[in-house]
C-alpha positions as CSV (number, residue, x, y, z in Angstrom):
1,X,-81.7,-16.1,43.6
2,X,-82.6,-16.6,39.9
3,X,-85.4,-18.3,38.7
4,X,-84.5,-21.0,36.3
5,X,-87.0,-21.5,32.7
6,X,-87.2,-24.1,30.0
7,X,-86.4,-22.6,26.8
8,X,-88.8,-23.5,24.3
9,X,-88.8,-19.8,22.1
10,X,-86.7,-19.3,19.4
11,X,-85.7,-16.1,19.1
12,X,-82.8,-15.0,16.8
13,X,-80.1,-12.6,18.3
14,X,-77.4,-10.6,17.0
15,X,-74.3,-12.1,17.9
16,X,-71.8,-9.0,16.7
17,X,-68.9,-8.4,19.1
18,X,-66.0,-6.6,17.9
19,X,-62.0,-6.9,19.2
20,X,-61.0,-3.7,20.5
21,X,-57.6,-2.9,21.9
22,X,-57.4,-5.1,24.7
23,X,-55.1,-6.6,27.0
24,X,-54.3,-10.4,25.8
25,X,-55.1,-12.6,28.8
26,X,-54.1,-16.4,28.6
27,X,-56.4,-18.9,31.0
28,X,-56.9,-22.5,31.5
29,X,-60.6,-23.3,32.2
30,X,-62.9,-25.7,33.7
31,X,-66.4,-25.6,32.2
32,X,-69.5,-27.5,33.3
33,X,-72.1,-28.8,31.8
34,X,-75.5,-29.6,34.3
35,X,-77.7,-31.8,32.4
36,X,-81.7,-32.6,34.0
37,X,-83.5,-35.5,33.6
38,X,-85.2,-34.0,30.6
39,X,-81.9,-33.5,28.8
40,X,-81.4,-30.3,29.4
41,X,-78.6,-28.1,30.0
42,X,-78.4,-25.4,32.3
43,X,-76.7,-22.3,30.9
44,X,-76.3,-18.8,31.8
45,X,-76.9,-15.8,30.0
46,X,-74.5,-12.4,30.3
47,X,-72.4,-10.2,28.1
48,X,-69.7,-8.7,27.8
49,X,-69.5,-6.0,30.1
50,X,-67.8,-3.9,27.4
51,X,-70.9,-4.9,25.1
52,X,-73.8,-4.9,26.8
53,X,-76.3,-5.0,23.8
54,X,-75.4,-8.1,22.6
55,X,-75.9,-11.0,24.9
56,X,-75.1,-14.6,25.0
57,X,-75.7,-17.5,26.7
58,X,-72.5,-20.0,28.2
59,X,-72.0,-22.5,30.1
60,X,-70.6,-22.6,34.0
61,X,-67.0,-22.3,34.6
62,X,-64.2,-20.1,34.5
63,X,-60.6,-20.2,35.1
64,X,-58.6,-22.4,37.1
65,X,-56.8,-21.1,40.4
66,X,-52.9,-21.7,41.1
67,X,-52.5,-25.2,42.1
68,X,-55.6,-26.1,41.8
69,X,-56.9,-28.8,38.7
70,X,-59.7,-28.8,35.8
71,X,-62.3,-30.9,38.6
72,X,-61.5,-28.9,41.1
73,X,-62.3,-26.0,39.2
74,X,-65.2,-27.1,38.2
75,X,-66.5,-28.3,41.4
76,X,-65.5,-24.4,42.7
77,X,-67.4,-23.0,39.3
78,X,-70.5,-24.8,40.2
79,X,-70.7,-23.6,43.5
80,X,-69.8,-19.8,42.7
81,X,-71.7,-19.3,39.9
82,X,-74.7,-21.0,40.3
83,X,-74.7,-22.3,44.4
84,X,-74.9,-25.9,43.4
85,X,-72.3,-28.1,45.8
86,X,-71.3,-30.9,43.5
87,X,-68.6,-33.6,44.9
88,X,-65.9,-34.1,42.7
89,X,-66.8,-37.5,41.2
90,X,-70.5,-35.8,40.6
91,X,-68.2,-34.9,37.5
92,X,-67.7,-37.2,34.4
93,X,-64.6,-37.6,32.8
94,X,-63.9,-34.8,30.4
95,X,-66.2,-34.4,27.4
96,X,-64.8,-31.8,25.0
97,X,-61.7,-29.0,24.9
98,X,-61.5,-26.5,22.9
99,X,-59.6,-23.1,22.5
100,X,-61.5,-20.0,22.8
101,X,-61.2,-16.6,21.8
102,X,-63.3,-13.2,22.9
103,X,-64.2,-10.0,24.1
104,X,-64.4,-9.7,28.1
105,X,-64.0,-6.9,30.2
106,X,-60.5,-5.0,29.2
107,X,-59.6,-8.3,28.3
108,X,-58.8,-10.5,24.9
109,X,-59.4,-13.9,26.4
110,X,-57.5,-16.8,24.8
111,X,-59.0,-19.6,27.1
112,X,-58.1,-23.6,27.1
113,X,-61.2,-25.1,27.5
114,X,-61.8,-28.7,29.2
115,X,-65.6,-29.4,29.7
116,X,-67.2,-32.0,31.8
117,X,-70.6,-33.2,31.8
118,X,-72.6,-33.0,35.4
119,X,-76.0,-35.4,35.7
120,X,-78.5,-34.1,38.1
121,X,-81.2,-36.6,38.9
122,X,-83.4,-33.9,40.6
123,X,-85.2,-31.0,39.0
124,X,-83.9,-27.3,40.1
125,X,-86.1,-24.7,40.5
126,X,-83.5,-21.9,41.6
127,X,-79.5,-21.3,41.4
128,X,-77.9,-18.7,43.4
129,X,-75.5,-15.8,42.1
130,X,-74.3,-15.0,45.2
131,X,-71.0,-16.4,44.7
132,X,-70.3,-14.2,41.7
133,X,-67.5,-11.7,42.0
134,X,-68.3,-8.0,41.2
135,X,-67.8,-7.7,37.7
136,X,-69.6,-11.0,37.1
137,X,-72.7,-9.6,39.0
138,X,-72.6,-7.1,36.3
139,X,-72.9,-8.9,33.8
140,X,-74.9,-12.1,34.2
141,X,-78.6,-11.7,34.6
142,X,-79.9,-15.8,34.3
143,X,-80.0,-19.3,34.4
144,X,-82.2,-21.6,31.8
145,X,-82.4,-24.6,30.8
146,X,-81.7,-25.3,26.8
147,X,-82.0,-28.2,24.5
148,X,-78.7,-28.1,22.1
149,X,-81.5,-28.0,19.1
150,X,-83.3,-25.0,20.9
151,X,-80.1,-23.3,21.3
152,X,-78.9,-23.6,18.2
153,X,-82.6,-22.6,16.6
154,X,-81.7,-19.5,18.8
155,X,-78.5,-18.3,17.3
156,X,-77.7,-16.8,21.3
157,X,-74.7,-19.6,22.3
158,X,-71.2,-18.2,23.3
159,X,-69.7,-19.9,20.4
160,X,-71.0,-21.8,17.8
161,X,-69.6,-25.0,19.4
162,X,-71.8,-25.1,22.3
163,X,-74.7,-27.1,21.0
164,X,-72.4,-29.6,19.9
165,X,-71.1,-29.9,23.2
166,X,-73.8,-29.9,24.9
167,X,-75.4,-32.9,23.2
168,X,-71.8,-35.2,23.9
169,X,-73.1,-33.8,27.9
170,X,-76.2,-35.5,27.4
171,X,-75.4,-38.3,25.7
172,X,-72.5,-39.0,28.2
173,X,-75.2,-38.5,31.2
174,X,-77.9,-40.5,29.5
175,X,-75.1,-43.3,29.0
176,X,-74.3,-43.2,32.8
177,X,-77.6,-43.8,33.6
């Protein structure tokens, strides 16, 4: 279990990754976005396991299975990754989508992204990473909570979208409420 923390610091971060020669590998993702009562967002914070000195922080979700669709991936994410059980309409309708590009693993990811936003009316104190698979255990080490604006401050998101989606996640939680 991981202990989960309010980010308040604001601590820049060199976010240098480099394209190597990798395999090209083409995924459609489900990504999830948990937003607290306080308007927070849980992320998680890893690196590329090819790149170890420079970490990032990203939101929950991954690729989607054969057969299976975006909420459904999703719902599995959330479980896996974090070992929150969420029902499928827990989920609002999606929020953002956006093509990706990076450095994972062997890999040259060039990831569809569909992200949904998740309101959780209580306050967690601890996720579980017990549902990661082996290379993931590798290369995640947290879960925090984050403002977009501390985020941002930070310079430590994934990709310089995230805060931007992360404040349509809140908005579209606080408007549900």
């Amino acid at each position: 279990m991981s202990s989960l923390r309010s980010h308040d610091s604001l601590v820049p971060s060199d976010q240098a990754r480099s394209a190597r020669d990798r395999t090209v590998r083409e995924r459609v993702c489900a990504r999830v976005l948990p937003v607290n009562p306080a308007g927070e967002v849980l992320l998680l914070h890893g690196w590329d396991p090819a790149a170890p000195d420079a970490p990032y922080w990203f939101s929950i979700g991954g690729a989607i299975d054969p057969g299976e669709s975006l909420v459904d991936a999703a719902v599995r994410e959330m479980r896996e990754e974090t070992g929150i059980v969420i029902q499928p309409t827990a989920l609002s309708a999606p929020i953002a989508r956006e093509d990706a590009e990076f450095d994972w693993g062997t890999w040259r990811l060039v990831q569809d992204q569909t992200y949904f936003a998740l309101a959780l009316t209580a306050e967690l104190t601890e996720v579980s990473f017990d549902g990661l698979e082996p290379v993931e255990r590798t290369s995640i080490d947290a879960a925090a909570w984050w403002t977009p604006r501390a985020l941002e401050a930070d310079g430590s998101a994934a990709n310089v979208r995230l805060p931007e989606i992360m404040r349509q996640a809140v908005r579209t939680v606080r408007g549900a409420r």
